[in-house]
N, C-alpha and C positions, 0 to 999 in steps of 0.2 A: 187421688180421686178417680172413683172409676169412670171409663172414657160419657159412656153418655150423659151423668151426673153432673160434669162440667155444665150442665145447661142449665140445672137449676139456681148458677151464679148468673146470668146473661138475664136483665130485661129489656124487654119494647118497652121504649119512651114514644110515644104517641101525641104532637104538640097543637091545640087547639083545632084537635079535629071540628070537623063542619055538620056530618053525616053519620048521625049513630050506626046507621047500618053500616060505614065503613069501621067503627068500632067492633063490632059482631064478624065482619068477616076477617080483620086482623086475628079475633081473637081464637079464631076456626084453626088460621094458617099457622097460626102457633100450637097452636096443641099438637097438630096432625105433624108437626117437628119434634114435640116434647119440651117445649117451651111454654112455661106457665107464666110469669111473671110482667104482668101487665102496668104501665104506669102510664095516666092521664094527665095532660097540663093544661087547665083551663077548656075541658072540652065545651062544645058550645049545647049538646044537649047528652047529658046524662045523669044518671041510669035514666033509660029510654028502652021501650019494649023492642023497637027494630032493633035494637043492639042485639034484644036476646033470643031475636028469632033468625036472626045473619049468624050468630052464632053456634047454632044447629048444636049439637054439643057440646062445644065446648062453653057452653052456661059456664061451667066453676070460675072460669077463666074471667070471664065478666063480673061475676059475682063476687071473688076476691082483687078484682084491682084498685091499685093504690090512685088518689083522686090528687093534685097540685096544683097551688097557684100559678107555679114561677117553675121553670126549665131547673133553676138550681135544687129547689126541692125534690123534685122528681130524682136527681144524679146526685143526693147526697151518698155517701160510702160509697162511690164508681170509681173505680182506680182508672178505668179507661172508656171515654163513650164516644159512640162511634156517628157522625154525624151522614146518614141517608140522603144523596142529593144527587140530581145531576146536572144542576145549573151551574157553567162555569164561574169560578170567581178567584178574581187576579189576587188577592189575600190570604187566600184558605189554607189552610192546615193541609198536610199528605194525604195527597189522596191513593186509595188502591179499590182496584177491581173486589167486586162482593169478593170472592174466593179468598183472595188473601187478607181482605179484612178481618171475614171471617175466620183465619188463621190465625190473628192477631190477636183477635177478642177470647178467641178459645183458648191460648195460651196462657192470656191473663188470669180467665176465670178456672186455670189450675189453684187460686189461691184466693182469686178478691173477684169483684164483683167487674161486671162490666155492662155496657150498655148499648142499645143499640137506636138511637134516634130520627124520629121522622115527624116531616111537617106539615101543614097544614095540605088539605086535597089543594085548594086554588093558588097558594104562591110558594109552596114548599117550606124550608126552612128559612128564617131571616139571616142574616148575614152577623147578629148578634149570637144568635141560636148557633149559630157554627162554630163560632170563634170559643165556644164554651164547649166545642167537644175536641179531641187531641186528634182527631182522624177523620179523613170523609170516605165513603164506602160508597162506589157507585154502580149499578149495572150493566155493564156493556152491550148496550142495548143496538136495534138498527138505527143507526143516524139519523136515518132521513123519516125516520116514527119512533120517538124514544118512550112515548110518554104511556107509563106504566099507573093502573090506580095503585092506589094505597093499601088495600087489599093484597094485590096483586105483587108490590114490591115487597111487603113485609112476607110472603108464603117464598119468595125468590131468597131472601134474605137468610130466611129461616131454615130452608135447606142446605144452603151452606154452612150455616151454624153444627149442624145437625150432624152436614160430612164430616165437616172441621172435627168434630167431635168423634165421631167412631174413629178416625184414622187417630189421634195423637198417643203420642207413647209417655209411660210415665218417666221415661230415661230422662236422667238431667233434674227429677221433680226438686230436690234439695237444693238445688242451685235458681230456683224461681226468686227473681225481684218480686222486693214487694213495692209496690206505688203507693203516690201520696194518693188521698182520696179528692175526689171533688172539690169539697170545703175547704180543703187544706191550701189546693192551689191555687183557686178564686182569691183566698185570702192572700195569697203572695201577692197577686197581680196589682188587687187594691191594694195593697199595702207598697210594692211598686212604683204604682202609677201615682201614687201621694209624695213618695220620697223625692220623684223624679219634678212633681209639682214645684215642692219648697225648693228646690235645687234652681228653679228656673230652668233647668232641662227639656222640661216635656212642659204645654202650654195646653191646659184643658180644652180653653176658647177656642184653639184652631187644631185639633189631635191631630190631623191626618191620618197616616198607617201605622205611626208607631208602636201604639200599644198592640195592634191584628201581627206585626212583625214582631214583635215581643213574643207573643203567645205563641205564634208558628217555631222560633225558635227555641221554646224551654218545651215545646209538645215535640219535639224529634229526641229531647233529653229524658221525655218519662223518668218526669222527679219522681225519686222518692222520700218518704216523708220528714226522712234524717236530712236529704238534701235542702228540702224546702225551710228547714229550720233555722241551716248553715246560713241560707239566701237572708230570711227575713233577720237572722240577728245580724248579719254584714250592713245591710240595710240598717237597723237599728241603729249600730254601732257607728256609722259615718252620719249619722242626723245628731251623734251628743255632741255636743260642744268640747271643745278641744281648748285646754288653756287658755280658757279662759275668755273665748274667742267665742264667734256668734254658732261656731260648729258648721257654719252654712259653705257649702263645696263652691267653688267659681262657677260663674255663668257658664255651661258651655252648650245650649240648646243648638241642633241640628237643624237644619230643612229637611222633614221627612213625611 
């Protein structure tokens, strides 16, 4: 694929924006990168006219984006989505600096789709919202003033994207993983998080970190979709009954 074309794999996931006119200038800061593909998750006002006057040209931009109830819809086919944050959190997924996110994401969308996520203007992304992306991308900001509008992170973001893109080579293109998508791997996790249920393993009523430790560790393995298949029929295959027997594995739940 040729280098700048990669971008038309890469969208903005945009999560219950507040402020249409922060909808209109995301959707500026993308274009002025050559990034079209806009996806909205419950925004709180749209299609809204300040969208499409913050968006100064880039109208098409506004005018085709995709509208969602739920974070999952929005990243359904995302082989890789990238969760935008700079709130520390003792649970999260790897994090790397824009630049090499952005090296990440562009790699991917040599072949599949990927995504780039960001959250609400006043509490950013939830802590839910994270755990459902494989990567956090943050921008090394001044410490002691990090705080960047939404606007403003997504045109930061977007140049990276952009660099990412002109520089990569097609050496290697044959040898690209392909990942499971979104749907595929949510579906493990539920399906996971069930088997580990019946096992008496994992205890809904009191989760703790488990399952955010879970996720941390199968997102450094960027499943792919042969893998997740392997996962869920292992899984299947230890929940049949065995001779006869209730099939149910010994107690052995954790403190975690």
């Amino acid at each position: 694929m040729p280098q700048t074309d990669l971008l038309t794999n890469i969208r903005v996931v945009l999560c219950e924006t507040s402020h249409p006119g922060n909808i209109g200038a995301a959707a500026r800061a993308m274009k002025t990168m050559g990034l079209a593909e806009l996806h909205l998750v419950a925004p709180r006002h749209f299609p809204d006219d300040q969208a499409q006057r913050r968006a100064s040209g880039a109208a098409d931009v506004i005018q085709n984006a995709h509208v969602h109830a739920t974070l999952d819809e929005a990243l359904q086919g995302v082989a890789l989505a990238v969760a935008c944050t700079a709130r520390p959190r003792d649970m999260a997924v790897e994090a790397l600096g824009a630049r090499e996110a952005a090296a990440r994401m562009v790699a991917v969308a040599a072949a599949q789709s990927a995504a780039l996520v960001f959250g609400n203007e006043s509490h950013g992304l939830t802590t839910e919202q994270v755990n459902k992306c494989g990567l956090i991308a943050y921008i090394p900001a001044n410490p002691q003033y990090s705080s960047l509008n939404l606007g403003a992170a997504v045109q930061v973001l977007s140049y990276e994207l952009r660099m990412g893109a002109m520089g990569v080579s097609n050496a290697g293109e044959s040898e690209q993983r392909i990942l499971a998508p979104h749907e595929d791997v949510e579906g493990f996790y539920r399906h996971l998080e069930s088997a580990m249920a019946a096992t008496g393993f994992f205890d809904p009523e009191h989760p703790k970190k488990l399952m955010p430790r879970l996720r941390r560790l199968f997102a450094r393995a960027s499943l792919e979709r042969d893998e997740v298949n392997i996962l869920r029929g292992i899984l299947k295959a230890l929940s049949r009954p065995k001779n006869g027997g209730s099939g149910a594995a010994p107690s052995g739940r954790v403190d975690t």
